[in-house]
N, C-alpha and C positions, 0 to 999 in steps of 0.2 A: 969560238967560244964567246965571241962577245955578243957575237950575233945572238946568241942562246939568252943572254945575260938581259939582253935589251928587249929581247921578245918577253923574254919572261917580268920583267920591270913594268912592260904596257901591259902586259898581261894581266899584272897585278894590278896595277892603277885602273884599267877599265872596270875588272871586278869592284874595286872600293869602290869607283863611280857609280857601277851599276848597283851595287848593294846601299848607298847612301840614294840614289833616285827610286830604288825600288822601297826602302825604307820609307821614303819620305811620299810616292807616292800609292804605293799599294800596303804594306806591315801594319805604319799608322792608322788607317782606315778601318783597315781588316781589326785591327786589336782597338779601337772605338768602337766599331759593331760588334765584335765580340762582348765588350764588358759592357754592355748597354743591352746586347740580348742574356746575359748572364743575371743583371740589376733587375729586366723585366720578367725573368723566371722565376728570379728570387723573389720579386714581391709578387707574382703571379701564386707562389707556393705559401709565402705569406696570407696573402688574401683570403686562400682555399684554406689555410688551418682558421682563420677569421671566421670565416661564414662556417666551418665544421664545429668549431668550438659556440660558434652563434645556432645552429642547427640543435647541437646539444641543448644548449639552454630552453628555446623553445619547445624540443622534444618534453625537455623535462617539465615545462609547465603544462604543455598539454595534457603530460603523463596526471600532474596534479591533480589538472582542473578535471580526470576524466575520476579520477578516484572520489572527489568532492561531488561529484555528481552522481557515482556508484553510493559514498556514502547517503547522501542526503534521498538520492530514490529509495534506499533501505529504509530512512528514517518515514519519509512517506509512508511509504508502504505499511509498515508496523504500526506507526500513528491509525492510519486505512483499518488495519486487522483490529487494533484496539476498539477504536471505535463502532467498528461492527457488528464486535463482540460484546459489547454496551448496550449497542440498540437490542441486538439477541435477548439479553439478560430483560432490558426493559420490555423487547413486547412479548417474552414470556412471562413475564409478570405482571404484566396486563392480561393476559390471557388466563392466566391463574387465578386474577383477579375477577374477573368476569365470570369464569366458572365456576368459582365460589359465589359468585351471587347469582347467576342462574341458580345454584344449589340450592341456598339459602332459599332464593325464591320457590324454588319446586317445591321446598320441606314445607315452605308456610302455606301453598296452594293447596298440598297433598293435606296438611291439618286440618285447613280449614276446611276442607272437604268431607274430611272424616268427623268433625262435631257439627260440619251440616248436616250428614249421613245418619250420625248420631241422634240428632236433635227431630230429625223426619222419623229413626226408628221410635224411640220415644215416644212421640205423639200419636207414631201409629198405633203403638203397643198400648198403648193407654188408650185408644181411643178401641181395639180389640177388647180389652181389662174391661170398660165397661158396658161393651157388646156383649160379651161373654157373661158376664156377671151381671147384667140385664137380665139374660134370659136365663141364670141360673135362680133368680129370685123371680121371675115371673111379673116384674112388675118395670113399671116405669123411674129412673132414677131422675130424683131431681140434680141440678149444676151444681147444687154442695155434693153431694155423694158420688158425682162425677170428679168431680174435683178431688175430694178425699179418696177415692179409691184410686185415681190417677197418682196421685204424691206418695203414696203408700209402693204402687208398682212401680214406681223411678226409685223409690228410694233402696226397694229390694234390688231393683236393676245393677243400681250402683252400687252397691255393695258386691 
């Protein structure tokens, strides 16, 4: 039994030896790389909320700058339409413009036309008046009695 007693004693004693050498050279070790890969995960995962929470910020300015830029092309645009719609109004009114004076112009062409028209029938008519009335008296009219019978047929005319 002692023999049991003494086996069992070394027994013991090599295990704490071996459990303090293996502590001291492999436990230790292992349990510094572990909590040194555990720190480099931790700020690894750190890092990644960093740059996710930074990803955001940037999304959301881009998102801004993309609206500022939808806005401001609308603004464009409509200032574009406005202004189109200006020049429209102006060169139809220009144009309105000008064919009221073509008009204007055609009326006073067309008048003066017709008291040219006027003014040749007249002369011709009186100049008829005293062909006529020539040879209805048989005789020679002098420039007065041309005359006078010419004022006399304008005046009936225009009446």
């Amino acid at each position: 039994m002692l023999d049991f007693s003494i086996t069992f004693f070394f027994t013991f004693i090599n295990i704490g030896i071996l459990f303090f050498i293996l502590r001291a050279i492999l436990f230790k070790p292992l349990t510094k790389f572990m909590e040194a890969r555990a720190k480099k995960i931790q700020a690894s995962i750190e890092q990644a909320d960093r740059d996710k929470n930074q990803a955001r910020l940037i999304r959301q300015q881009y998102e801004d700058q993309l609206k500022n830029a939808q806005n401001e092309a609308e603004t464009v645009i409509n200032a574009a339409r406005e202004t189109a719609r200006e020049e429209a109004a102006r060169i139809i009114a220009q144009g309105k413009q000008a064919a009221e004076a073509l008009l204007l112009n055609a009326r006073k062409q067309s008048e003066a036309e017709q008291r040219a028209a006027l003014a040749l029938f007249k002369a011709e008519a009186a100049a008829l008046v005293v062909a006529a009335s020539g040879r209805l008296l048989r005789r020679e009219l002098t420039g007065e009695d041309s005359l006078r019978l010419a004022q006399e047929l304008l005046r009936e005319v225009g009446k």
